[in-house]
N, C-alpha and C positions, 0 to 999 in steps of 0.2 A: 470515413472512419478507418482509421487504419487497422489492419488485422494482428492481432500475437504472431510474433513468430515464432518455430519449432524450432527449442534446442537441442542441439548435438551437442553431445559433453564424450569428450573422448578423456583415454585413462591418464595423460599428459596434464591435460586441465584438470581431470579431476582430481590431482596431486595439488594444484595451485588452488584450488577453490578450497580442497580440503586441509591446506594450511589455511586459509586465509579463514575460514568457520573456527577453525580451532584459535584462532587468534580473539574470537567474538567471548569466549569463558575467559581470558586473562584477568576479567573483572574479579572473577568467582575460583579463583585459581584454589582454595583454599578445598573450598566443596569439589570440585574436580581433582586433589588428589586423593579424599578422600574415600569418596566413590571409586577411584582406580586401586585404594589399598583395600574394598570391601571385595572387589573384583579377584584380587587375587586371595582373600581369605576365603571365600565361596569358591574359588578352583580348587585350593586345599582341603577341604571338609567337605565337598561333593565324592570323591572318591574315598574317603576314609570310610563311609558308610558300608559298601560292599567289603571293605578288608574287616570291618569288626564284626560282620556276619560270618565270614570264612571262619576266623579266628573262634567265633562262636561256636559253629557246625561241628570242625576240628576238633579243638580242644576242649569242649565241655559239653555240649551235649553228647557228641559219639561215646564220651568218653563216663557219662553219667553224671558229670559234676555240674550238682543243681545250685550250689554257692556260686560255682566260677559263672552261672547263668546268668545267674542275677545281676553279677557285678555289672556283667558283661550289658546286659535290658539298660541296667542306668544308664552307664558309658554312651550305650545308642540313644536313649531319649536326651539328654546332655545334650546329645551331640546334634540331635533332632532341635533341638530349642535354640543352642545357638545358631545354628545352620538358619533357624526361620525367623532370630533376632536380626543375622546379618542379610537375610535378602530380604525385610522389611527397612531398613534403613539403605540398600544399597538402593532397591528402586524408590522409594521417597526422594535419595537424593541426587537420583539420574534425573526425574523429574524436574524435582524443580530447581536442577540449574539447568537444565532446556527453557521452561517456562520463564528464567530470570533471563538470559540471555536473550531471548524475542521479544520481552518485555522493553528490554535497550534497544533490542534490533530495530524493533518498532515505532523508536520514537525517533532514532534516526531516520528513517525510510521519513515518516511525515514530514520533521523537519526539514529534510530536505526537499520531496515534494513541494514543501510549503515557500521555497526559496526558487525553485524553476521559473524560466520566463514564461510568459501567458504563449506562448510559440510552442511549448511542449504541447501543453493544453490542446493548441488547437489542431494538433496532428495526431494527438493518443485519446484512444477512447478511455471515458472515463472509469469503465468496468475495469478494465487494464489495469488498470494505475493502483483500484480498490482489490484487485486481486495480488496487487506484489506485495502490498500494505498488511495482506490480510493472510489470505490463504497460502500466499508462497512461505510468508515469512511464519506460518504457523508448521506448515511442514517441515523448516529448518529444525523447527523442535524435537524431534523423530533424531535427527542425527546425536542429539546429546541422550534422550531418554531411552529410545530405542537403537540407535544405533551405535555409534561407535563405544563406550563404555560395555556395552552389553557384549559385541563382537570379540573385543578384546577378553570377554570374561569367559565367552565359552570357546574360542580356543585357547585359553588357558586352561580351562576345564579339558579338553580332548586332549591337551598334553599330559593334564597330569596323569587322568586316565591311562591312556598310552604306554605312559612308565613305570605305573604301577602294573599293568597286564605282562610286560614284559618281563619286569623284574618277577612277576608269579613265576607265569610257565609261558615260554616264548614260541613253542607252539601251537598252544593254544590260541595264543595270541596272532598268530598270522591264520592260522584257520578265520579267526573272527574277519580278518582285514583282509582276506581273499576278492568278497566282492566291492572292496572301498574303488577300484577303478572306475564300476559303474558309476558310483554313487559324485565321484569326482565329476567324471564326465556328464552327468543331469545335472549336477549344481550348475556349471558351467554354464549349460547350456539353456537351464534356466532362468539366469542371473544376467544374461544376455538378451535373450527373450522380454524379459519382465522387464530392463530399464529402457528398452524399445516402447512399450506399451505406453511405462508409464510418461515416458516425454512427451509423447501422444495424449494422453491425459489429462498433462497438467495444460496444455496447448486447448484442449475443448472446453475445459473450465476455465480458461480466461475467455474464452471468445462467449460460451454462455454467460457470464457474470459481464459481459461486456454490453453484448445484445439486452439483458436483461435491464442493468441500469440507465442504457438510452431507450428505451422504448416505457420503462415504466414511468421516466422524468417526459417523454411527450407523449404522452398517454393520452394529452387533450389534443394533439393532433392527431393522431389514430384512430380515434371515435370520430370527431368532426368529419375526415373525409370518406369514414365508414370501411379504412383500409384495416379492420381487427380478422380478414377472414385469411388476407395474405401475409399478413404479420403473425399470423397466429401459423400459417404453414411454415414460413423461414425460422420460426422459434422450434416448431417441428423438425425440422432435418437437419437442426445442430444441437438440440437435444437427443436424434436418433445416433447423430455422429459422436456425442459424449455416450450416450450407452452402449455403444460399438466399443469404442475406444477402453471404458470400462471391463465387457465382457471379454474382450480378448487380451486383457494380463487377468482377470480370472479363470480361465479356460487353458491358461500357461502353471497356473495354482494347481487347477482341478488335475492334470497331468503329473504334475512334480511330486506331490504328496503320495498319491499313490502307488507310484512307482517306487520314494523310497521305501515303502513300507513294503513289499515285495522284496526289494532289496535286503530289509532290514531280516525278511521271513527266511529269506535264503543261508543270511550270514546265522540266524537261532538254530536253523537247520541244521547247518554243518558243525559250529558248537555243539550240540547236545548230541550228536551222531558219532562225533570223532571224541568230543570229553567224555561221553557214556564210557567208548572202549579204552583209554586213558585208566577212568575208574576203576572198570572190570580187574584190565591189568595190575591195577594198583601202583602206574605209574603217576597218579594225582589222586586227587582226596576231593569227596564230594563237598566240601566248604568250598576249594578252588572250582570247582565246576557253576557250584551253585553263583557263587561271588563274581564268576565270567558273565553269566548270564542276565545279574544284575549291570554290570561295566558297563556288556554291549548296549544293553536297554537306554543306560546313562550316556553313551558314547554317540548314539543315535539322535539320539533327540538332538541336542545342539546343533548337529550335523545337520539334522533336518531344516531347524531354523535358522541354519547360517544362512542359507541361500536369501529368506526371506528377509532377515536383514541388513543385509548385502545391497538388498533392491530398497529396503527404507533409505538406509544409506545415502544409497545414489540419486533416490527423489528429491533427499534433500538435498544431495548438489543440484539436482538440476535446479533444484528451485533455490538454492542460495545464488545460482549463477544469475537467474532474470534478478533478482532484488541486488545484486555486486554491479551489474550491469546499469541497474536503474541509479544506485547509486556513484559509479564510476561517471555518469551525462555531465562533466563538468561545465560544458559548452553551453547545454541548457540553465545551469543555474544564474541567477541574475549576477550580474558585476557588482563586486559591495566595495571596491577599491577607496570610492571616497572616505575620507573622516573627517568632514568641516562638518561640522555642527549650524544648523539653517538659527540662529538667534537674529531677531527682531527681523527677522525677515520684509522686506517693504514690497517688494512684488513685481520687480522691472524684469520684465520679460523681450527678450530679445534671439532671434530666429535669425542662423546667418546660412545661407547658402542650403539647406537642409533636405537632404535625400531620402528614402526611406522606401524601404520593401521587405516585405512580411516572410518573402522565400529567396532574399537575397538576389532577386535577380526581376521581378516585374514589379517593379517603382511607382508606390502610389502618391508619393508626393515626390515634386520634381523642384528642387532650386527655390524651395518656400526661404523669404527674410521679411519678418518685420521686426514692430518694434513696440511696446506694449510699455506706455510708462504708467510706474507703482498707484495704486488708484483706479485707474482708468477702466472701461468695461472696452471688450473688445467680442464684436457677432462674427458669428464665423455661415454664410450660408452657402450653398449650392446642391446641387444635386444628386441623388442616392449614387456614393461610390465616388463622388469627389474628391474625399481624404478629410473629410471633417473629422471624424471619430478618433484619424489616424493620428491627427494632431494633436490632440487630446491624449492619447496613445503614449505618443513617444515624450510630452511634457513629463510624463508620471512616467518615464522611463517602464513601461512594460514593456518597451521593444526597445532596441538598441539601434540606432539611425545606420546609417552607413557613410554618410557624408556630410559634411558640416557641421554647427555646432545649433547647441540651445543653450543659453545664460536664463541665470535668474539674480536680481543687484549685480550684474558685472560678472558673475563667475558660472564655471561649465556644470550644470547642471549632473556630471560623472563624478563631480568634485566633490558634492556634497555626499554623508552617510546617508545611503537610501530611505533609512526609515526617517530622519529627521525633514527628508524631504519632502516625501509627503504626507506627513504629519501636517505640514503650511499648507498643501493642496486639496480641499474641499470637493468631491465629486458626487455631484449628482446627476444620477445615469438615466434614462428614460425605461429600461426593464430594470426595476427593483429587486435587488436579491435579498430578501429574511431569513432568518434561519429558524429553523424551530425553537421556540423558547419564548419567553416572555415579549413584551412592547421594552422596555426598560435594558434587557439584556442586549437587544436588538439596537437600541440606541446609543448605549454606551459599549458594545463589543464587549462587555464584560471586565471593562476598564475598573477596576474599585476606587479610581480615585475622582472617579465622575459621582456628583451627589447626586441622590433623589431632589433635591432642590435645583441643581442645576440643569436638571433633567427638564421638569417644569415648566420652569421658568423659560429653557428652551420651545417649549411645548406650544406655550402662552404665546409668542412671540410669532410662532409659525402661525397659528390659530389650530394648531390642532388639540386642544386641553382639554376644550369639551367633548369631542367626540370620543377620546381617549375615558373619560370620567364617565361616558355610558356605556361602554363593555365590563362584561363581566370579568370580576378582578380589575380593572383598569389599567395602571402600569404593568400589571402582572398579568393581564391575559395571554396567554398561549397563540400565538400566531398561527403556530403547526407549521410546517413544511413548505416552504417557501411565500410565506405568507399565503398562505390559502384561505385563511379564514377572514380577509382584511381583502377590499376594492384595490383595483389599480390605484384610486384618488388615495385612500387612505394608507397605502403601502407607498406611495410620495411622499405622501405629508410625514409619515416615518423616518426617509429617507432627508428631509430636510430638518425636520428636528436636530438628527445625527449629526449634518454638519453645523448645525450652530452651533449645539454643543462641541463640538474641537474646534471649534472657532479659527478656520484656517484662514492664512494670511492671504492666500489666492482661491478664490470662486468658480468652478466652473459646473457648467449645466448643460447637457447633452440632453437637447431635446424632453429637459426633463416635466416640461409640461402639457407635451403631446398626448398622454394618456391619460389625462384630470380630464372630468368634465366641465363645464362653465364654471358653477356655484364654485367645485375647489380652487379651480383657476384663480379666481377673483377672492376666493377664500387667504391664497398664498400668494398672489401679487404686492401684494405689502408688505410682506413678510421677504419676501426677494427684493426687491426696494431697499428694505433695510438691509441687507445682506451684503450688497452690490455697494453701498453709501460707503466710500474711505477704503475700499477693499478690489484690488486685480480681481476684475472679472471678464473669464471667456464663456459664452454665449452661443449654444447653436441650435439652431429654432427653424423651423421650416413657416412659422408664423411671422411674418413680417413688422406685422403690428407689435410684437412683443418686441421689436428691435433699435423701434425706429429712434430712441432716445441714445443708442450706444454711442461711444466715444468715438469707436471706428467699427467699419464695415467690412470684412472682409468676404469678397465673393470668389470661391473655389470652382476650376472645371479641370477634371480628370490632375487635379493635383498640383495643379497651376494657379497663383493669384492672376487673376484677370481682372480686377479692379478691386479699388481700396479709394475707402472718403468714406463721412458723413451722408445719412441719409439723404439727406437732402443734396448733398454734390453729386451722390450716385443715380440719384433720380435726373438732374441739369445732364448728365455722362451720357443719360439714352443708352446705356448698354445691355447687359444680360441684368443687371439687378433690375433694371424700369422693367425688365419684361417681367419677371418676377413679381414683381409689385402690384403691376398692372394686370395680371393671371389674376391675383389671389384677390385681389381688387374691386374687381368685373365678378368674381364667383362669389364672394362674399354679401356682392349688392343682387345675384342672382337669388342666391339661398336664404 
């Protein structure tokens, strides 16, 4: 399984990621400048609040004037009201255009996933893959709701502050900004700190969401070999390494906050020490005093949470950069180059020269050619690791050969549009995959253009109708998760339903009756009969007796045809297949 790796996002990249995010609202461009025009009305009208107390203090109460007060109380509630109109729609609609934006983001990410060759698959753990899909791309969100509109609003907010302090009394205004150094250098220093942590972070939560989803899908091999007490420690020491990871950018939190606030006690200190004697003097007015000390209050706060959203910010790069990364795997997604549309397909399958290795470089099939005409069944046997499956494999293009060619009627199987190509290719695998959901949804993949009749009647023909007609609900029973509630025999017979239903032009069957017991075997030997009658069928069976009718024989070792013929020529050959034969032969008349 391979492990997450830890990103580094330096400030370089994080200028390219952070246009390339900001390119993800162009959908929404409309709501995004709106929110940046609410941004800057709440910069505006954050500070007016302190100037209409001064003005207050000032000119009408010092002064006795109980009319000019009143005016004055509305003007503030007004201005209370709109102030709480506009940061009720400003965060509504930072929200949700984050939430619309990972909406798309999200179906890209699967989309694409759902286009990878089975090679990603088998090098990325699958927690992995559900954490970039999920939790990274849900953190991107943070960048539109929390972070960047919001950044941009409260330093627009300390600017404006700023120059209204200035334009009061300016120094006043540098007494308050005396200790801003510190405060500079904590942010800094926090903001650097905390995007360390949390890269760390986001790294233990893929590796637990990784660990989690392969151990809870073999969970029946865990108990079987009674390995839950060491499984149960390794889940332990990378959930201690997530709480670690955790507690040390909150322990970077527990630091920063309180120190500004210290800072903050220092800078009220010197305001009200140095404005008192200002007032005494009657070199300022206690409205200006009072209305500094409202500023600073206001001037603070942002300040305090710049840093923290600084570090939202940055998580969301880090985590838009795994999901830009997952998405930039070009190499992994499947080749769709073809556009020949697969019509009346006949089924002449032909193998020229054909190489093939899963890591580019240890070849499990070597120099495979034959030749497969339309109709015809074709067994494919040999022993675990032969390159039977792989054969199968590279027909239905999950894997991309490296040498030579595969036709289907005369042309390169690269040529045809992927999905129309196996759309003609029927697969029936020996491990059955269900999904959760009904019998019926599970047969037709949720096609609507597949009837409840054709369903049936597919049904009827496998022999599985009756057994289907004594579960509860029937077509409609609930499988549950990975067919759990359904036998091996009856998670086949599922499985071949399906392909009669798409009625594909070529057949094939991977061992797929290795795990029936007798009655179903014999249940669906008829129903494969009919299958195979007029229709390209590949065959691969470790039961000999299930073969011995095929058109041809192919016997595989370590990826090499080693012979080919009719059962009965393979058996006059005396090779590896009579041995075969005669193994299973002898044990059969044993048992």
């Amino acid at each position: 399984m391979s492990q997450p790796q830890q990103t580094t996002t330096g400030n370089i990249v994080d200028w390219v990621l952070f246009k390339r995010v900001l390119r993800l609202a162009i959908p929404f461009k409309k709501t995004f400048v709106i929110a940046s025009l609410l941004a800057i009305v709440l910069a505006v009208l954050g500070p007016l609040r302190p100037y209409i107390i001064q003005l207050t203090i000032d000119n009408h109460i010092l002064q006795n004037d109980g009319d000019g007060l009143l005016r004055m109380s509305i003007i503030l509630i007004g201005l209370l009201m709109l102030t709480g109109i506009c940061r009720y729609y400003f965060t509504f609609l930072t929200n949700w255009l984050g939430q619309s934006v990972i909406k798309n983001l999200r179906v890209t990410v699967f989309d694409h996933i759902l286009r990878f060759r089975l090679r990603y698959f088998d090098t990325t753990a699958i927690g992995t893959a559900t954490t970039r899909a999920i939790s990274d791309v849900e953190t991107i969100n943070n960048i539109f709701s929390q972070g960047l509109i919001t950044i941009v609003a409260d330093l627009l907010t300390i600017f404006m502050i700023l120059g209204i302090m200035f334009y009061t009394d300016w120094k006043l205004s540098l007494v308050c900004l005396a200790p801003f150094p510190l405060i500079i250098y904590s942010t800094y220093v926090f903001k650097e700190k905390v995007k360390s942590a949390f890269q760390v972070v986001r790294t233990q939560v893929a590796r637990l969401n990784a660990f989690l989803q392969e151990h809870i899908t073999g969970m029946g091999v865990v108990q079987i070999f009674g390995a839950e007490g060491q499984e149960m420690r390794k889940f332990e020491k990378i959930n201690a390494e997530h709480k670690q990871a955790h507690i040390r950018s909150i322990w970077y939190y527990s630091i920063f906050f309180p120190t500004v606030e210290i800072i903050l006690a220092m800078a009220m200190g010197l305001l009200v020490w140095f404005g008192s004697n200002l007032v005494i003097d009657q070199q300022t007015s206690l409205g200006v005093l009072i209305a500094f000390i409202l500023y600073l209050n206001m001037l603070f706060r942002p300040l305090r949470m710049l840093a923290d959203k600084f570090n939202t910010l940055q998580m969301g790069l880090v985590a838009s950069e795994r999901v830009f990364t997952l998405l930039d795997r070009a190499k992994e997604r499947i080749s769709t180059e073809g556009t020949l549309t697969a019509q009346n397909m006949k089924g002449e399958i032909e193998f020229d020269k054909v190489c093939f290795a899963y890591n580019e470089v240890d070849f499990v099939i070597k120099d495979v050619s034959f030749h497969l005409d339309a109709g015809k069944t074709l067994a494919i046997v040999g022993a675990t690791g032969a390159g039977k499956s792989s054969i199968i494999n590279i027909l239905n293009r999950f894997y991309e050969i490296q040498k030579g060619s595969i036709k289907i009627d005369g042309i390169d199987v690269k040529d045809y549009d992927l999905q129309s190509l196996r759309s003609n290719i029927g697969l029936v695998l020996q491990d059955v995959f269900l999904f959760s959901g009904s019998i019926y949804d599970n047969i037709t993949l949720r096609n609507r253009n597949i009837s409840k009749e054709q369903v049936v009647e597919a049904a009827k023909i496998v022999g599985a109708h009756d057994f289907i007609m004594r579960l509860p609900n029937q077509y409609d029973y609930n499988v549950m998760e990975r067919g759990a509630m359904l036998s091996l025999g009856q998670r086949q017979l599922i499985s071949f339903i399906r392909t009669v239903v798409f009625n594909p032009k070529i057949l094939i069957l991977d061992e797929a009756t290795s795990s029936i017991d007798t009655e179903t075997e014999l249940l669906i030997q008829s129903a494969v009969e009919t299958l195979v009658k007029d229709r390209t069928s590949i065959v691969i069976a470790h039961r000999l007796s299930t073969i011995q009718h095929a058109h041809q024989i192919m016997v595989l070792d370590k990826g090499r045809i080693i012979e080919m013929g009719t059962h009965n020529e393979l058996l006059e050959l005396g090779g590896q297949y009579k041995k075969l034969h005669d193994t299973q032969f002898i044990g059969e008349k044993v048992s």
